[in-house]
N, C-alpha and C positions, 0 to 999 in steps of 0.2 A: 225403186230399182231393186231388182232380185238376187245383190250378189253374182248376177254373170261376169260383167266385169274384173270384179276383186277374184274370179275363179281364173279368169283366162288371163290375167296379167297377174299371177301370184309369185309376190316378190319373193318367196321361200324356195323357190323354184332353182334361187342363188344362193352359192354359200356364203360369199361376201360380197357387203353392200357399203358402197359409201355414197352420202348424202352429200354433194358437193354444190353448198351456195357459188358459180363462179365469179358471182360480180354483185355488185348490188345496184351496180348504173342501167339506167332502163331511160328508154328514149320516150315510153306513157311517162304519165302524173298522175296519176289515178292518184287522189287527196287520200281513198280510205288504204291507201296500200299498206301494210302490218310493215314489210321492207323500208318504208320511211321515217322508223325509230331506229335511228344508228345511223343512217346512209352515210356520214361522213366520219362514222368510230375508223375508219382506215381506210389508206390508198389502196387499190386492187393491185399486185405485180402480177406483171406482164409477163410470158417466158414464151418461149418460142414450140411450136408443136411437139419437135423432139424433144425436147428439156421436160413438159407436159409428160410424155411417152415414157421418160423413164424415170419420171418421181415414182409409176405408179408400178413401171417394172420392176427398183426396186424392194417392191414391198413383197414381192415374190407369191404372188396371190392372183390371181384372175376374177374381178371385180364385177358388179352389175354398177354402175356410177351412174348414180339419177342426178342430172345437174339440170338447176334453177339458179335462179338469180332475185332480185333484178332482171333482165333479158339478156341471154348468155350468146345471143347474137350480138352484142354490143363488144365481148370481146374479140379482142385483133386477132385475124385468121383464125374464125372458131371453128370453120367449116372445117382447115383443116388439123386441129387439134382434136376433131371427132374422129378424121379418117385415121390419125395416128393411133389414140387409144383402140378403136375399134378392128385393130389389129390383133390384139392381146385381150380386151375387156368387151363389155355388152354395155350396150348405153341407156337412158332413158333421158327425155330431155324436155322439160315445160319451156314452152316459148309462144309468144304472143302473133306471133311471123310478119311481124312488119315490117323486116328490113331485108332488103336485096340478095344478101346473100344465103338465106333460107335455099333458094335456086342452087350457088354451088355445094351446100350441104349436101342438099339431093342428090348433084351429079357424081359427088368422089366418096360420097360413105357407103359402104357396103349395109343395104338395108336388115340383112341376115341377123347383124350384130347392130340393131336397133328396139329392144324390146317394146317400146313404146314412145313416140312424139304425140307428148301431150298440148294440144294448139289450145292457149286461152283465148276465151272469145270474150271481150269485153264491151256487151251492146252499146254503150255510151260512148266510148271511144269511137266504136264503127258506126256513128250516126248513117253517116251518107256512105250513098248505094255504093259510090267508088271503092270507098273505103271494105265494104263485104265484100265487094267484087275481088279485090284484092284478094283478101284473107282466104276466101274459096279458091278462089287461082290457087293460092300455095296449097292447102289443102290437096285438092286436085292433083298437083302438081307430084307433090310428095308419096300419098297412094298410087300413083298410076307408076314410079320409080321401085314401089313395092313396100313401102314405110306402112307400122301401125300406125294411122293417125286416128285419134280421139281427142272429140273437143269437148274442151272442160266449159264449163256456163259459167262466168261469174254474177253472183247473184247481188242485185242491189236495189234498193227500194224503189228507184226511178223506174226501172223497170221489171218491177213485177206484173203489173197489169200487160205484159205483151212477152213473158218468159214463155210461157206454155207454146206460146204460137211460133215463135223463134226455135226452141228444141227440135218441135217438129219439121221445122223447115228444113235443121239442120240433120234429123234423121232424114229426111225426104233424098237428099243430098248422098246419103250412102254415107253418114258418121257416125259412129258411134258417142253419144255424149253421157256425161257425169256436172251436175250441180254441184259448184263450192260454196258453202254459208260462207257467207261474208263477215269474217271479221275487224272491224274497226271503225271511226267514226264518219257521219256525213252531217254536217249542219249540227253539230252539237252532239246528233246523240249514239248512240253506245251501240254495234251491232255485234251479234242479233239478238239481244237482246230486245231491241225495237223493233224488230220483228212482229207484226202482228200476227194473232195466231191464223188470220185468213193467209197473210204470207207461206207462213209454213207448213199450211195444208199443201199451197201447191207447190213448193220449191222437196216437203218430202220424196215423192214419188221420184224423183229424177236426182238424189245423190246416192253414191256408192253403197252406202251403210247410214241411215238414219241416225241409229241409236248411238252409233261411234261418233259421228259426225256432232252430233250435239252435244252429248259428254265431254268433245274436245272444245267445240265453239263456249262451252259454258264453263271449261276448266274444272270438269268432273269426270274425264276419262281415266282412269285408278289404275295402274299393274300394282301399287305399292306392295312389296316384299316378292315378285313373282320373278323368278329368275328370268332372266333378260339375255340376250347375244350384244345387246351394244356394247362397244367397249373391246367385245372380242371376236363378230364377224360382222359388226355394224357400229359407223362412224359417221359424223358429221363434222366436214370441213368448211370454214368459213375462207371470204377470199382472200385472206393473207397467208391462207394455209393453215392456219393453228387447227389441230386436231380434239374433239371432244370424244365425248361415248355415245354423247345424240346430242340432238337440237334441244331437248329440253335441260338436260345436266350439260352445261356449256364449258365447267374449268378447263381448259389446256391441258392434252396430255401427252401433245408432242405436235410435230408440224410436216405436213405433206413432203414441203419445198425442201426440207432438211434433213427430211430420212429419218426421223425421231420422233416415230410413232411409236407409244408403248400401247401393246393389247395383251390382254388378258387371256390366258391360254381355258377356261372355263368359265359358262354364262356367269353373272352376277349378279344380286337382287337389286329390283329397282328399286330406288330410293327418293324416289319424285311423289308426290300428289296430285299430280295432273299431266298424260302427256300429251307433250306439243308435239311431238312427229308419227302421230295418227294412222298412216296405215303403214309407214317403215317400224312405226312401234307395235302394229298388231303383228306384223310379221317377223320381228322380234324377239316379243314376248311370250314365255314358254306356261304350260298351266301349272307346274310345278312350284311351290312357295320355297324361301329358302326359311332356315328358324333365327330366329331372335336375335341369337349370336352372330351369324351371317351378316344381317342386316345391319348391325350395329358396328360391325368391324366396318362395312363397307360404307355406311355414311360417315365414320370417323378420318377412313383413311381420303374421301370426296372432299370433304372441309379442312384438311391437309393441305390440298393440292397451290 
């Protein structure tokens, strides 16, 4: 892929972003899911739309809020906890579209303030035709209401020998799609690592950014010392609320539900050796290094926390 994507959905585009996992309950099993380390580290609360509405009005910001899960259609009235933020904030939203109420989503959110529904398509799951028929109905459904829809490919060894001919079906369709390397295990072994290099000839072509994409899958994507906005126009919330500076640096540094988010009024140096949130961290990550001292104060005051 050429980067068109990453141009027309460029999350910089916003001043503030939060990564909000909203759940980690998802009605798939998908065995290699990365979301199935933890699934029970805590209960998800529950809060009602308004309540939702004004954790986020407190923060006195107007947000781009990319929520994932698990499937965040599993949470109660999520349809309409979109239409409440999407009042105030801009949304982006991964979802698998398997459950019903995808349909009232479409009917009461304003698609204007939907920067992107990203529909995973997960060919194992959707063995039978019903089951695609389905998934294209919502599709369908959601474009023709006026939504970005872009379906992501999830990629897995079962089905590499019929990925190329599924993408295309699904451009054929009028979708825009993007390739995720697979991370995690199936039958013992390590992906993608296991990956054969014939796999990854055809699975390059069709994700966002290769090179990113692979430095992240192998845990060699680098900002170390380059000053960063997470922390201070970029957050990662998990579903109990607790507040981090991203997905990769996860200590607690305040909580949605509580109003006791602390941020950093200037970027910060990263302090990681690999990061996990990959293209909220290219959009981020500033090219600016911070020095020595910077760095060191700021991993001191992280291992504080």
């Amino acid at each position: 892929m050429d980067g068109d994507l990453l141009n027309k959905y460029n999350l910089k585009n916003f001043t503030y972003r939060m990564n909000w996992e909203i759940t980690r309950k998802c009605n798939f099993s998908c065995s290699y899911c990365v979301n199935k380390q933890g699934f029970n580290e805590f209960e998800t609360p529950v809060f009602s739309p308004e309540e939702i509405a004004g954790f986020f009005k407190n923060t006195s910001k107007e947000w781009l809020i990319l929520i994932t899960g698990g499937e965040p259609f599993t949470y109660p009235n999520f349809a309409e906890v979109c239409q409440k933020l999407a009042e105030d904030h801009y949304l982006q939203i991964t979802s698998n579209l398997s459950l019903p109420e995808v349909y009232d989503f479409a009917d009461i959110v304003n698609p204007q303030k939907v920067f992107m529904l990203s529909a995973s398509f997960h060919s194992l799951e959707r063995k039978e035709k019903a089951a695609r028929e389905e998934f294209f109905n919502k599709c369908d459904y959601l474009k023709n209401k006026g939504f970005n829809v872009v379906v992501n490919y999830i990629t897995h060894p079962d089905s590499m020998d019929k990925m190329e001919e599924e993408i295309k079906s699904i451009n054929e369709k009028g979708f825009e799609t993007f390739a995720i390397i697979l991370r995690g295990n199936v039958r013992g072994k390590t992906y993608p690592e296991a990956f054969s290099e014939n796999d990854m000839k055809i699975i390059k072509p069709h994700v966002i950014d290769f090179d990113i994409e692979t430095k992240a899958a192998f845990g060699k994507l680098n900002y170390y010392g380059h000053k960063c906005e997470a922390g201070s126009k970029y957050f990662f919330v998990k579903p109990n609320g607790d507040v981090s500076r991203c997905a990769t640096l996860q200590k607690k540094i305040g909580n949605l539900f509580d109003g006791t988010i602390v941020s950093d009024k200037q970027e910060l140096p990263c302090i990681a050796n690999n990061c996990n949130d990959v293209y909220c961290g290219l959009a981020s990550v500033l090219p600016q290094k911070a020095n020595r001292f910077r760095i060191n104060k700021e991993k001191k005051k992280y291992n504080n926390l």
